[in-house]
VOBA-1610 file (N, C-alpha, C; in pm, whole numbers, padded with zeros to 5 digits, always signed):
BEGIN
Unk+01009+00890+03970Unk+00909+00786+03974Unk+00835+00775+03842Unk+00818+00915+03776Unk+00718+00907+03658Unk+00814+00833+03542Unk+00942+00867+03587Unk+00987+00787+03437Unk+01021+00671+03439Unk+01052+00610+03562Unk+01048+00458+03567Unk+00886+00403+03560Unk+00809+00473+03547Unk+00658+00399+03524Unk+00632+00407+03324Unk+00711+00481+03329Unk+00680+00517+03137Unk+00828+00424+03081Unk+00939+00397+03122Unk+01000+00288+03076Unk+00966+00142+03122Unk+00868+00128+03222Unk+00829+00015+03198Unk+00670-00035+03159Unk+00649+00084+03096Unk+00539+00071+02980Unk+00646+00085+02861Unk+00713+00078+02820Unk+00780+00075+02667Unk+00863-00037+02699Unk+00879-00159+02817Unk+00884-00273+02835Unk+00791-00380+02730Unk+00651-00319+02793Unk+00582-00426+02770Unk+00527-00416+02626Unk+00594-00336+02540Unk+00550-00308+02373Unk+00628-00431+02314Unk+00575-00473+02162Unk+00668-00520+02065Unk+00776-00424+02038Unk+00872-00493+01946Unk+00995-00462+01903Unk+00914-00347+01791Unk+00855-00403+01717Unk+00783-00292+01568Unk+00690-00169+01660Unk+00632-00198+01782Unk+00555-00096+01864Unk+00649+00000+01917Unk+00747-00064+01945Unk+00883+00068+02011Unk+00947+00133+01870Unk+00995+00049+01762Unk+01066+00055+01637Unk+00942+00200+01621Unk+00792+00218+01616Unk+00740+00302+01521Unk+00739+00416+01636Unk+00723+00412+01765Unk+00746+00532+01836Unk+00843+00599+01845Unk+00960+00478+01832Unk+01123+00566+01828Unk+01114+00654+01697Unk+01070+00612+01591Unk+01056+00696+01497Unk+00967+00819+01518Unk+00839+00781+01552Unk+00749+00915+01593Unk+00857+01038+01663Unk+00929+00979+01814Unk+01001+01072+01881Unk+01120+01109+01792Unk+01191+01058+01692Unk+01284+01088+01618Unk+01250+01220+01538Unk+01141+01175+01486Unk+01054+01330+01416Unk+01045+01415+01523Unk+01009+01399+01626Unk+00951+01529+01736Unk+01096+01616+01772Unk+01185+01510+01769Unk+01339+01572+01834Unk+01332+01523+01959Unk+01279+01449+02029Unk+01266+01436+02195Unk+01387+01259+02186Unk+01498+01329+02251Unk+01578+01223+02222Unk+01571+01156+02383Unk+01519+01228+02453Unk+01515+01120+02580Unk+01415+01014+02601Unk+01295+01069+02493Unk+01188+00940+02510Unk+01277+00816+02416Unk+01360+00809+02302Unk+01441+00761+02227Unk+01509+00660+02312Unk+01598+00747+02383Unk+01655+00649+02514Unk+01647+00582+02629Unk+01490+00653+02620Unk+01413+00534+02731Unk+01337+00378+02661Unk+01286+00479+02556Unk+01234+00328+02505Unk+01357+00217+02461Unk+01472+00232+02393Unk+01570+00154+02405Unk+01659+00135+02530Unk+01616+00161+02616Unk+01655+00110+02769Unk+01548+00026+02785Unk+01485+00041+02748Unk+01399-00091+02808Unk+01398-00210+02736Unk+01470-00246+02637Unk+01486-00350+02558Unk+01639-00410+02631Unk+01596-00525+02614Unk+01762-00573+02675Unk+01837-00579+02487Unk+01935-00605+02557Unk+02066-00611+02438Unk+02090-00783+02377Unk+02103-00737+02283Unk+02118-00888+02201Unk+02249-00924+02162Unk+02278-01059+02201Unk+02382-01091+02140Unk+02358-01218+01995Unk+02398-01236+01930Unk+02373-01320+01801Unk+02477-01331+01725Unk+02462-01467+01637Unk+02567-01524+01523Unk+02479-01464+01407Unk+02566-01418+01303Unk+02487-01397+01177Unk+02606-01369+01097Unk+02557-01310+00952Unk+02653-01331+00855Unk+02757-01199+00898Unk+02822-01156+00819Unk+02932-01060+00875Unk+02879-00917+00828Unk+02896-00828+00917Unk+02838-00740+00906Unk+02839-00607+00762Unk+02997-00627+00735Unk+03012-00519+00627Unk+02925-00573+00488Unk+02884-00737+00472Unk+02854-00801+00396Unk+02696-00757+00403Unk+02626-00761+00519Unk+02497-00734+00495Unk+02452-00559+00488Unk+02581-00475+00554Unk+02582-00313+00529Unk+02566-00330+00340Unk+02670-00398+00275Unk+02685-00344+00140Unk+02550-00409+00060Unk+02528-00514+00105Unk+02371-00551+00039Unk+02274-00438+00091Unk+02267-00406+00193Unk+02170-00290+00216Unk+02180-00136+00122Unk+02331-00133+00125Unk+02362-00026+00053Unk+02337-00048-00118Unk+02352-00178-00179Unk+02292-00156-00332Unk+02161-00196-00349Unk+02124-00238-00232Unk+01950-00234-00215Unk+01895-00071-00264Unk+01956-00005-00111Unk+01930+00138-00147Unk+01995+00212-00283Unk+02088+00211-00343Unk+02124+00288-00419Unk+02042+00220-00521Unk+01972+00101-00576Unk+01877+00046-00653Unk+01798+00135-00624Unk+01686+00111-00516Unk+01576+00209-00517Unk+01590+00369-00524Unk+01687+00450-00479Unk+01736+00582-00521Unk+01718+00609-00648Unk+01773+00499-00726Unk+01825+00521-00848Unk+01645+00496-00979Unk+01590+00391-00892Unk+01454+00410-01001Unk+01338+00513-00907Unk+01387+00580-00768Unk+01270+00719-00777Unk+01344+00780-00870Unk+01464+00811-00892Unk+01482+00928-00991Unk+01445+00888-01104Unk+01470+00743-01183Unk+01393+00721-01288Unk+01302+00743-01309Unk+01212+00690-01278Unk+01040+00685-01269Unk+01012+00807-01258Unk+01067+00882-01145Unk+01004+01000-01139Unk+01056+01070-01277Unk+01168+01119-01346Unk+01207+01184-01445Unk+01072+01111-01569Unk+01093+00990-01581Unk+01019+00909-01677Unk+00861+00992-01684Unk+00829+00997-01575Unk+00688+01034-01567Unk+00668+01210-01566Unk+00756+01289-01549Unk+00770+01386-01570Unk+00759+01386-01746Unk+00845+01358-01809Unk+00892+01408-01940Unk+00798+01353-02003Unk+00702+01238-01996Unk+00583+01174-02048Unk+00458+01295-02048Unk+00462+01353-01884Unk+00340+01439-01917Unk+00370+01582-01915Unk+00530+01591-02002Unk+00518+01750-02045Unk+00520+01743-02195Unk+00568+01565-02226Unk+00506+01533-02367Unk+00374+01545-02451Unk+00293+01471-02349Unk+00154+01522-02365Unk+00102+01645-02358Unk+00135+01716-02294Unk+00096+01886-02293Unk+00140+01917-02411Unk+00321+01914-02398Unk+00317+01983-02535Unk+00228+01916-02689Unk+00205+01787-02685Unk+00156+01756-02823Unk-00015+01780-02811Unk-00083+01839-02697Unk-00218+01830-02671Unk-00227+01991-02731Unk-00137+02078-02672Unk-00141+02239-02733Unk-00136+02270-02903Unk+00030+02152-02911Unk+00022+02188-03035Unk-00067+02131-03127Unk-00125+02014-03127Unk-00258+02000-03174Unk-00369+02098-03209Unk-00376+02148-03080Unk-00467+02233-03074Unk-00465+02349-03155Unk-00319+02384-03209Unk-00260+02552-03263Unk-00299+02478-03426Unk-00300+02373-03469Unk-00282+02282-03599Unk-00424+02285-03600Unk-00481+02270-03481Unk-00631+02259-03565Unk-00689+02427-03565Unk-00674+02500-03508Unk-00686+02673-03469Unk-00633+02743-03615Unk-00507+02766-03647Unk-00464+02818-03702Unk-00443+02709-03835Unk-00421+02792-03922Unk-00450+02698-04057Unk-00270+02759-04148Unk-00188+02847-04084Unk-00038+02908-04120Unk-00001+02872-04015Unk+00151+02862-04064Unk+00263+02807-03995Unk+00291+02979-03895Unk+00271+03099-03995Unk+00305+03200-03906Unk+00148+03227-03798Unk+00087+03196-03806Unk-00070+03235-03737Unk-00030+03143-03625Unk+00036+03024-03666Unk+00069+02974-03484Unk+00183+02999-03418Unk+00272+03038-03518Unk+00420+03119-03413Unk+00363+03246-03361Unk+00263+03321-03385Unk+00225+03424-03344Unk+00147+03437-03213Unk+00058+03296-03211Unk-00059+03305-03133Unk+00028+03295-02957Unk-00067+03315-02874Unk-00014+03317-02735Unk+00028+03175-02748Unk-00077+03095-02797Unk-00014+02941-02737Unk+00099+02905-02758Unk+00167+02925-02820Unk+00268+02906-02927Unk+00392+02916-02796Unk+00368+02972-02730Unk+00502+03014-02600Unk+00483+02892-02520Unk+00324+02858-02473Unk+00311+02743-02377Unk+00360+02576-02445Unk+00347+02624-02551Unk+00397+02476-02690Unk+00548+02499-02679Unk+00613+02576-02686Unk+00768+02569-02688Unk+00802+02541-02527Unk+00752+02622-02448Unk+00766+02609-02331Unk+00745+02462-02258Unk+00671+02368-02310Unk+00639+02240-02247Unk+00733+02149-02339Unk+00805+02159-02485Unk+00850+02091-02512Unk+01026+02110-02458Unk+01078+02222-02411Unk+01184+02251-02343Unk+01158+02196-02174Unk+01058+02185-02125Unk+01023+02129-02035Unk+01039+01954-02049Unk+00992+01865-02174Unk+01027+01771-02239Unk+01173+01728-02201Unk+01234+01774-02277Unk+01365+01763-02316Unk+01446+01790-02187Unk+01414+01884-02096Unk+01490+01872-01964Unk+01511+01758-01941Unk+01369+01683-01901Unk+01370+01506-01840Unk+01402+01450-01926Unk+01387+01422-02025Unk+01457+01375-02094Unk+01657+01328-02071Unk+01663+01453-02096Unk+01851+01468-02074Unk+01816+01435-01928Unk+01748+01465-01791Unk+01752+01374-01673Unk+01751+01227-01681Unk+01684+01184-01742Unk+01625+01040-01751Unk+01845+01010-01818Unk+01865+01044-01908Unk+02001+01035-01962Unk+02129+01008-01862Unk+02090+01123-01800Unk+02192+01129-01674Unk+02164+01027-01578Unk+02118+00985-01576Unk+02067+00919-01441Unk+02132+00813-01503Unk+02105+00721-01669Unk+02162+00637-01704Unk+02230+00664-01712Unk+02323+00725-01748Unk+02493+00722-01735Unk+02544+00718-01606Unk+02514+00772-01479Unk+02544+00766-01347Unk+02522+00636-01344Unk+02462+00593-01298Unk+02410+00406-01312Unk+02540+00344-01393Unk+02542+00378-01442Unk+02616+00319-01575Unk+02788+00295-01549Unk+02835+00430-01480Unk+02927+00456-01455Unk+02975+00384-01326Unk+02869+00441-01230Unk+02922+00394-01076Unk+02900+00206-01103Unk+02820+00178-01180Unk+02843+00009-01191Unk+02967-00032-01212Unk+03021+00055-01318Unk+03165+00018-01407Unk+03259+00031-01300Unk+03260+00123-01226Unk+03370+00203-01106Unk+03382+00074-01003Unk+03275+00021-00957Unk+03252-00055-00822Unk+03235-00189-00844Unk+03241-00234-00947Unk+03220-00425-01009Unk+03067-00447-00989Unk+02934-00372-01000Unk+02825-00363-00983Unk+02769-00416-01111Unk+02673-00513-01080Unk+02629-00571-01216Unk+02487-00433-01258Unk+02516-00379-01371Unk+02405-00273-01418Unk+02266-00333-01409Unk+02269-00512-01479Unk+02176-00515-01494Unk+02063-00527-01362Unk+02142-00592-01266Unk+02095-00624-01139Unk+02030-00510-01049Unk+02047-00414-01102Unk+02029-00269-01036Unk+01913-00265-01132Unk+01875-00200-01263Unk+01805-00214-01270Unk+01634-00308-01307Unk+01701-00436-01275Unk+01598-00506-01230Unk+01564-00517-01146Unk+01616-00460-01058Unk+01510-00418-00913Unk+01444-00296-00941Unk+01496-00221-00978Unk+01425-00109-01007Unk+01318-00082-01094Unk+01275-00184-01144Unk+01150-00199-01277Unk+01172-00254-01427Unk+01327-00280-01372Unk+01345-00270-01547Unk+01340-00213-01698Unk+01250-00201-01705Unk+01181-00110-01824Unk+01260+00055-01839Unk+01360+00038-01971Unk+01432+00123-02031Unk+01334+00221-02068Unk+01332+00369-02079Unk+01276+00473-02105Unk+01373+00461-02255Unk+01245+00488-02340Unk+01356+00517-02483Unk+01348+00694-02537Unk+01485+00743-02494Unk+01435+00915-02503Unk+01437+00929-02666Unk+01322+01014-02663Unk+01270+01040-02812Unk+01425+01165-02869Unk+01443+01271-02816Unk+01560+01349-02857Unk+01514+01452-02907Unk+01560+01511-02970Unk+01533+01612-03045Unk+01474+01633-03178Unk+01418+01727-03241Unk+01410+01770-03369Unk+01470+01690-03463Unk+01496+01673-03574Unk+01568+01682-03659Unk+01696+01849-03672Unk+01665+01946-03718Unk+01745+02005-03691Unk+01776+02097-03552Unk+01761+02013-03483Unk+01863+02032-03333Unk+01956+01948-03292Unk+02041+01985-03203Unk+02168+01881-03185Unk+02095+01766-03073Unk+02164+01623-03058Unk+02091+01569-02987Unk+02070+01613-02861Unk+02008+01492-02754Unk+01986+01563-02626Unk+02141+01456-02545Unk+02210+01518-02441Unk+02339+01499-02384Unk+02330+01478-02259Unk+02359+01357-02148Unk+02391+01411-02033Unk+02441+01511-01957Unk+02358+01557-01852Unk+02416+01640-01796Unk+02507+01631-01748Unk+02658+01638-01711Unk+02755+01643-01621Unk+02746+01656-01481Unk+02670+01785-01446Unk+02695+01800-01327Unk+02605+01727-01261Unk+02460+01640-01354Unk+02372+01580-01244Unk+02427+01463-01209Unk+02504+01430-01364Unk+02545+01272-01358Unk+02672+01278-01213Unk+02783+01384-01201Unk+02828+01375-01098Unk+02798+01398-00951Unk+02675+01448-00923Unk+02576+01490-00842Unk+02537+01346-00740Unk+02438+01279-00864Unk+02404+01114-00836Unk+02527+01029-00801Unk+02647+01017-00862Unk+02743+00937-00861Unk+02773+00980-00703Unk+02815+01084-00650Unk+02853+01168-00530Unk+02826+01099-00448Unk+02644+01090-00443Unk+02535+01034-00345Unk+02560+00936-00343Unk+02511+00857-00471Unk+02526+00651-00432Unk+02646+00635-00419Unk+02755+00677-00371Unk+02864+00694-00407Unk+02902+00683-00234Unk+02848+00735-00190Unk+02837+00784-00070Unk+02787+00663+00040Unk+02704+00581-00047Unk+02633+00467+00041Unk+02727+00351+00053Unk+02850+00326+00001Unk+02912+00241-00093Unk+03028+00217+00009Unk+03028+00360+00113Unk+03135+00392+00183Unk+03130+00230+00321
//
């Protein structure tokens, strides 16, 4: 009796009022409240466009947005381990008045340490463009279309030193990402 009184209270909800509880119970794990509230919806039948057609728009929808959290997020990483490192080493330039008085000092580890921190995202931000880059080439995906949804705005990686070698995609992230969006495509 109790559960025919609680499926026909998940009758009388909207579609978005059941849509956000099925999710609530999706989180909890309780898959029978799941299947009551979609028992109480009748079944739809409808004309619309063809289905694999609106799966694969959904799918470079998503692999667009995948593709600029990892941007953005790398972007904004390597920006503020930029700033650290150039806020320290500032600081060792105005402190120390020798080139050896600041390789010596403690800071001097947290200054190398944030600019290797740098350069990680950096070579991320890299990889990510080349994954992009690649799986466009692989799948007839227009690059640019991807990332103009995604913000557009090219990160320009600064690189290295002068005498260091440049900075390189990673391999294994770039095949990592490709794997994933790779995966949506299916």
């Amino acid at each position: 009796m109790k559960d025919i009184c609680i499926t026909k209270l998940y009758a009388g909800l909207t579609d978005k009022e059941r849509a956000a509880l099925t999710f609530d119970y999706l989180m909890q794990g309780n898959e029978l409240e799941c299947n009551r509230i979609q028992a109480s919806m009748p079944e739809q039948y409808y004309i619309g466009l063809p289905l694999e057609y609106r799966r694969s728009l959904d799918s470079l929808t998503m692999i667009a947005s995948l593709y600029a959290i990892e941007y953005w997020r790398s972007v904004a990483l390597a920006y503020m381990f930029r700033v650290g490192h150039r806020a320290v080493f500032s600081y060792l330039m105005e402190k120390y008045t020798t080139n050896s008085q600041r390789v010596q000092s403690p800071e001097w580890q947290e200054s190398e340490n944030l600019l290797k921190l740098f350069q990680r995202y950096e070579v991320m931000v890299l990889s990510i463009e080349k994954a992009v880059d690649e799986l466009c080439a692989d799948h007839g995906i227009n690059q640019a279309a991807i990332r103009k949804m995604a913000g557009e705005r090219n990160y320009e990686v600064i690189g290295t030193p002068p005498d260091q070698p440049d900075l390189e995609p990673d391999a294994s992230i770039v095949a990592d990402l490709r794997r994933g969006w790779e995966g949506l495509l299916m």
